[in-house]
C-alpha positions, 0 to 999 in steps of 0.5 A: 365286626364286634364295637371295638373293630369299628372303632379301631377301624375308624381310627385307622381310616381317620389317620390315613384318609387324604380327605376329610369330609363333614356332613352335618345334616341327615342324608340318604346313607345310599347317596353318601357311598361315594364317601363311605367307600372311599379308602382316602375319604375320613367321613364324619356325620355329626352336627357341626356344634357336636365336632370339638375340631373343626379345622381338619374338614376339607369339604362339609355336606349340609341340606337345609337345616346346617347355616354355613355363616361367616362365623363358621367359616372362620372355624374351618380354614381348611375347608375347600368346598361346601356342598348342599345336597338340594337346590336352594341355597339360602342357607348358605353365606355365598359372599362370605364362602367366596371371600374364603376362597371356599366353593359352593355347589349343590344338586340342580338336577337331583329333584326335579322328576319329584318336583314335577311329578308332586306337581302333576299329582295335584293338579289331578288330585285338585281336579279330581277332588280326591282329598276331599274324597278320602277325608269323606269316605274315612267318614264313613260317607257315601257321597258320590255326587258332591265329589264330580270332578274334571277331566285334564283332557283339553284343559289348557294349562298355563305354565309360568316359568319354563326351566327343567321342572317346567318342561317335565311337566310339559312333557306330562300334559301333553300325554294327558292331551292338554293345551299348553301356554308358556311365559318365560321371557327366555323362551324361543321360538324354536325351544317351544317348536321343539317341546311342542308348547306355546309360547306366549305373555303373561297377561294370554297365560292368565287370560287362557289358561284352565289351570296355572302353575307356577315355576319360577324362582321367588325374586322381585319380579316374582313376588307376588305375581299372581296377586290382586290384579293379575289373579283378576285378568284370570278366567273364571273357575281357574285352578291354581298350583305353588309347588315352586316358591311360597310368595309367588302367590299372594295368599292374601289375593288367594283367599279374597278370589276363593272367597268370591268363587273367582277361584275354582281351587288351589293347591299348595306346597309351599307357603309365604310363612312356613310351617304354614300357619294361615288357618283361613287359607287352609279352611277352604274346602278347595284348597288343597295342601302338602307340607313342601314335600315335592321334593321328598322322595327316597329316590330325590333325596337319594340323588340329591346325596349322591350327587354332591358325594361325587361332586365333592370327590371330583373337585378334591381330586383336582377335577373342576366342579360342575355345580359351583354356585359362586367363583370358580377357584382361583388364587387370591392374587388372581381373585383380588384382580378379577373380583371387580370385573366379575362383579361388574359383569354380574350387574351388566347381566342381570341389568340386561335381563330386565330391560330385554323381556323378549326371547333372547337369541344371542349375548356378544361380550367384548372386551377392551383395555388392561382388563384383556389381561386376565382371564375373561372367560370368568366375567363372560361367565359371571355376565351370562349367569347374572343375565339367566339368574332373574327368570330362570327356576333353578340356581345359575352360576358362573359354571352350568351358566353356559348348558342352562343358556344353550338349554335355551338357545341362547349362544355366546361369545367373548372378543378382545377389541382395541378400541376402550373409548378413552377408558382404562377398560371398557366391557360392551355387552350386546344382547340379540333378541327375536325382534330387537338387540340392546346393548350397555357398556360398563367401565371400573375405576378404582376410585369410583367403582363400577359404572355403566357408561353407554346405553344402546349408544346414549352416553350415561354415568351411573352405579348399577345397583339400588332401585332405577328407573329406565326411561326411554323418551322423546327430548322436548321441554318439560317431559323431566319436569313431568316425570319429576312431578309424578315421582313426587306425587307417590313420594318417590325420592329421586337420587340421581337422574342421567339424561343422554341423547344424540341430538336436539329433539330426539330420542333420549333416555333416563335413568333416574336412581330412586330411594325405593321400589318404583311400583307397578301403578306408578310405572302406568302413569308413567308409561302414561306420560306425553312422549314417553316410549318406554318405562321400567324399574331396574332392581340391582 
């Protein structure tokens, strides 16, 4: 077909496609078939400041390189759906699309094999010094002694983090007859039977462990988990591996443990700046570094583009999407009602996935008062998704919340009660674990917004959000005044305190709103004082 017949060819799709679809960073042309094929799909591939008209796209495809901001939304009206064709989506303005009405979804699945087997690669390549290797052959030495490695065979290997990358690589090790640990807080059990891993703390994992990698999601909690103490507590001669998150690691730490030979050897796909620039950290001769490639191959990035042309098909055809990364669809009437229970529920979750670290078997939320009204399978949802988000290694979200929570064994039901204690509405959410249950009850009113109103039956009245402090005491004179004082000593500013209890002299709780991050030190001395039971930091 000479130039002119595809360009008439293009017109001619252009005015009959039902579809309008933009993709606006590079992608598997394979993977975009889905697209191209379709006889009501008019596909532009074009960035989006080279498109005079943006108002005609129904759905825009971006990777990583395309900014989705709330300035170009404003400049696609028409749009219904953004897919990113990988996992991460920090690109992308989740808030603004929501307030859009336009729906977010990515591939979860399309890079895991790839991530997992980059993963394996360089632990094998890091025991077996093979970099080192080749640079020194290519060299035209011969130095066969300075390269002896390890075998794999009856190392234990420590996996932080146990999501879908972290059991692809289980499966793998274990055919390379290796031990292996897990910490992930949601790890059952009967999940870890299952996989034939075991599960354990983080402090065994690092104890234990010959070799450690990490597979979590970079977050508060995470940020830095393997830093100066912890990387302390690991034995001697550790191999460690990032192909996650750069900043899980604290390359600071790293080289300071390298320098000292505490650290047998690292390797590294991802960097807490990239393109990485720390030229020390790299100078090691045991360090070993790709340039965040795990999930580069033909057959990722392929799957990654095919996944979201389908996805992005289906949900324009009416289907539901399978891989929403915010609200599911709804009209802005009903949105505009919901909106304020979602969020709330989104809070309750994540609140509940900070204080309950054991492994959890089951979520009960119930609902009472002018809330049953509506659709509550979305902020059942919404609760579950804020609950996994913190500790899981991929994206939840309100719709592949429910498979990655029986993923985990985790079960869940919803209940509409009669009973709102005297609130308009009230939401009770009660998690069970292997050893214990806990349980909060949150409220909203329009006048002051989201509250959490009971925890674990002690009546309480804070926001859930900014920096808290959970405390779980004994009632005797002089314990706030105590804690107070400490706070102050590492100048952390209280904003607000609530203190509940059942009776004289009991058990009591606190939670105390401060004007920063509670660091890990002062929750020790915390957790040091006279008739404290329990301590932690709450990030919201």
């Amino acid at each position: 077909m000479n130039k002119q017949a595809v360009i008439e060819k293009e017109k001619t799709t252009e005015r009959t496609a039902k579809y309008h679809i933009l993709v606006s960073d590079a992608m598997s042309q394979e993977g975009l078939l889905p697209l191209l094929e379709n006889a009501n799909v008019h596909c532009v591939e074009a960035y989006v400041d080279e498109v005079e008209d943006l108002t005609q796209f129904d759905a825009l495809l971006v990777r990583s390189a395309t900014k989705v901001t709330e300035e170009l939304l404003q400049k696609m009206p028409n749009l219904k759906i953004v897919a990113r064709a990988g996992v991460g989506v920090d690109n992308i303005d989740l808030d603004a699309a929501t307030k859009h009405g336009v729906v977010v979804v990515n591939a979860p699945d399309g890079n895991t094999i790839s991530t997992a087997e980059h993963t394996f690669a360089m632990i094998s390549s890091l025991l077996r010094k093979i970099p080192q290797a080749n640079a020194s052959i290519k060299a035209g030495e011969w130095n066969r002694k300075a390269f002896q490695g390890s075998e794999l065979r009856g190392k234990t290997l420590g996996i932080v983090g146990f999501g879908r990358i972290g059991t692809q690589i289980a499966k793998r090790a274990r055919a390379f007859e290796m031990s292996l640990l897990v910490f992930d807080p949601f790890l059952t059990k009967a999940r870890a039977e299952k996989i034939g891993v075991t599960p354990a703390s983080l402090d065994d994992v690092l104890a234990q462990s010959d070799i450690i990698t990490v597979h979590t999601p970079l977050t508060k909690e995470t940020k830095g988990i393997l830093g100066m103490e912890n990387i302390a507590k690991t034995k001697q001669g550790v191999f460690l591996i990032n192909c996650a998150r750069g900043g899980i690691i604290d390359e600071s730490a790293l080289k300071h443990y390298l320098a000292n030979g505490h650290i047998a050897g690292a390797a590294l796909d991802v960097f807490e700046e990239e393109p990485a620039q720390d030229k020390e950290l790299l100078e090691f001769d045991n360090v070993i570094a790709t340039p965040h490639i795990a999930a580069s191959t033909k057959e990722a990035q392929l799957n990654v583009a095919s996944q979201v042309s389908e996805e992005v098909i289906r949900f324009l055809e009416g289907q539901p999407a399978t891989n929403s990364i915010n609200l599911p669809t709804l009209s802005k009437e009903i949105y505009e009602k919901i909106q304020p229970y979602y969020d709330l529920t989104k809070r309750m979750g994540n609140l509940l996935s900070q204080v309950m670290k054991t492994p959890v078997q089951e979520i009960e939320v119930y609902y009472g008062g002018n809330i049953t009204d509506l659709e509550t399978s979305i902020t059942t949802r919404s609760l579950i998704a804020g609950f996994l988000q913190p500790r899981v290694d991929a994206a939840v979200n309100d719709v592949n919340a429910a498979l990655i929570a029986k993923e985990r064994g985790i079960t869940y039901g919803e209940k509409h009660v009669e009973n709102t204690f005297g609130y308009s509405n009230l939401i009770h959410a009660v998690v069970h674990g292997e050893d214990r249950h806990f349980d909060i009850k949150g409220t909203y009113i329009k006048e002051y917004g989201a509250r959490i109103v009971s925890i674990n039956g002690f009546n309480v009245d804070f926001v859930p959000q900014g920096h808290l402090l959970y405390i779980q005491h004994n009632d005797k004179p002089g314990v706030i005044g105590r804690i107070g004082q400490l706070l102050a000593e590492h100048d952390v500013n209280i904003a607000t305190m609530q203190v509940g209890r059942k009776q004289e002299g009991g058990e009591a709780i606190m939670m105390i709103t401060v004007d920063k991050t509670v660091e890990e030190d002062v929750l020790k001395a915390v957790r040091k004082i006279e008739d404290i039971q329990f301590a932690d930091k709450i990030e919201g």
